[in-house]
Structures are given as C-alpha cells and as structure tokens.
C-alpha positions in Angstrom: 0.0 0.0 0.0 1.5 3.3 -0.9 1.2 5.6 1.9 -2.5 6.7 3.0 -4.0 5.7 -0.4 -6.1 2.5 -0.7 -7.2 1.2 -4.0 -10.6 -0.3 -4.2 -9.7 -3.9 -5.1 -7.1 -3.6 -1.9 -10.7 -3.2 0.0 -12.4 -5.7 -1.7 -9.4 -8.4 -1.2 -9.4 -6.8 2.7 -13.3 -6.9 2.8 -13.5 -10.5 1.2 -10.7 -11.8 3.1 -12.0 -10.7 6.5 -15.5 -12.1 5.8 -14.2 -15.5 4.5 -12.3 -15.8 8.1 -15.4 -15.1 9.6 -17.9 -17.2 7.2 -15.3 -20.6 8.7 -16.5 -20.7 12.4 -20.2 -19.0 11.3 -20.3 -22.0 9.0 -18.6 -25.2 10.8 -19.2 -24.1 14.1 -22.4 -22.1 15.0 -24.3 -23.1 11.9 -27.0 -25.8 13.1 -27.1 -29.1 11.1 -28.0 -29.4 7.9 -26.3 -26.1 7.2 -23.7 -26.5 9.6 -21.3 -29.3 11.2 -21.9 -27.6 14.5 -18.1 -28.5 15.5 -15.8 -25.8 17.1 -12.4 -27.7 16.2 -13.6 -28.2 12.8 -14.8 -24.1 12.5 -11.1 -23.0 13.9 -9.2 -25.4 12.1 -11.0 -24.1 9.1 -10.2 -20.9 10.2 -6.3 -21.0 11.4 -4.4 -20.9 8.3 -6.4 -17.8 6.9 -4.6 -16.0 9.7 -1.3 -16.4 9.0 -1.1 -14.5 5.9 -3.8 -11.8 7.2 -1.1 -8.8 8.4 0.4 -9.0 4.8 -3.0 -8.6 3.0 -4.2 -5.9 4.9 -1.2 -4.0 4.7 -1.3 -4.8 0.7 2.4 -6.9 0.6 2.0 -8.9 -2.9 4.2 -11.7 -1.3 1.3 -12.5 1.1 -1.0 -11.9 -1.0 0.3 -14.5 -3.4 0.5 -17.1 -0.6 -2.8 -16.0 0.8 -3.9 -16.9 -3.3 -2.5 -20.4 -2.6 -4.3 -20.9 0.5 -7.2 -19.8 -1.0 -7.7 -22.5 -4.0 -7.9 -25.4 -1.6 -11.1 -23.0 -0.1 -12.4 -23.0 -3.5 -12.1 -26.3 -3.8 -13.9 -27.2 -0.9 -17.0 -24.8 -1.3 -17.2 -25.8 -5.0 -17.3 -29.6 -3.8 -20.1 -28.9 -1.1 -22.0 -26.9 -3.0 -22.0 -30.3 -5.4 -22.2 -32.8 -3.3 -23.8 -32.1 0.0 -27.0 -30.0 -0.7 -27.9 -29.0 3.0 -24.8 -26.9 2.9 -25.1 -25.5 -0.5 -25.4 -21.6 0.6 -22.9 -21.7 2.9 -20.3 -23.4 0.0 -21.9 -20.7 -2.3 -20.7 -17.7 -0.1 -17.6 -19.3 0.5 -17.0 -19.6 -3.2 -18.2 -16.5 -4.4 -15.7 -14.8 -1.6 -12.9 -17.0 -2.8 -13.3 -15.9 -6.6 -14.2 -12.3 -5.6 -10.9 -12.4 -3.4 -9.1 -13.7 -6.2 -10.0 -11.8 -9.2 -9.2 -8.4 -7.2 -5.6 -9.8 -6.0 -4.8 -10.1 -9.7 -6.4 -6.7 -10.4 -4.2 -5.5 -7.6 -1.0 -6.7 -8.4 -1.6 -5.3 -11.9 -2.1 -1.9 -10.5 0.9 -2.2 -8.4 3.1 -3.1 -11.0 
C-alpha cells in the first residue's frame, strides 16, 4: 500500500478476506445441522491458516497476497465440492465460493495496479 492511499480492489481483497475468516466458524461451528457441522475444532481449524497470511493482505504486501492466493484454492475447492455434493450446505459453500473468486480476481487486479 503506498502511503495513506487505498485502492478499491485492496478493500475488496481486505473486505473478502476478512469475511471468509469469519464465514469458517459461522459455518462449521455455529451453523446448526443441515447447514452447519456444528463442530468448534472443525470451524477454527478451518479458520487458522487464513490467519497467517492476514497482516500481509491488509497492509497490501503482494508476497502474502500470493500465498494467501495459494491458501485460497484449496477453499475453492472445498465450497465448490459442497456446494456439489452435499446440498444442506449448499449456501454456505456458495458464499464461500463466491468470496474466494471475488478475493481472487481483485488480488490479480491489484498486483496489476501495483506493478
């Protein structure tokens, strides 16, 4: 991030990125069955390795935000494959995907800008 100045897809990846960390426990954790596992360990280990790259996004590094990109595909995978498969969950998956490929597409908007 350069100084004061915040682009709009820096937000959006922020935004996105904040409410995916928050959709994990909502969904695996506090969620009742069908739409939910209703398991804490399963809601924070859902949770725990969208923290480690967190400082870097927010403060706009492209390094983390390429690892966060990483991380993020095996989240894609998994809400595209309950949204398939397991139709009691299928809005929660939805959300999750729709965050992951929102996230995504403005990370490679960003580090265009940056450039």
């Amino acid at each position: 991030m350069r100084g004061r100045f915040i682009s709009s897809n820096h937000a959006i990846i922020a935004g996105t990125y904040i409410a995916l960390l928050i959709l994990q426990p909502v969904w695996h954790a506090l969620l009742p069955a069908p739409l939910g596992a209703s398991s804490w360990w399963l809601g924070l280990l859902a949770a725990i390795p969208l923290v480690f790259p967190l400082k870097g996004v927010l403060d706009g590094n492209i390094r983390s935000m390429t690892w966060a990109g990483y991380l993020l595909m095996l989240y894609l995978v998994v809400g595209v494959m309950e949204a398939w498969s397991n139709a009691p969950q299928r809005i929660p998956a939805l959300v999750q995907t729709v965050l992951v490929a929102s996230c995504i597409i403005s990370m490679l908007m960003f580090s265009r800008e940056s450039r």
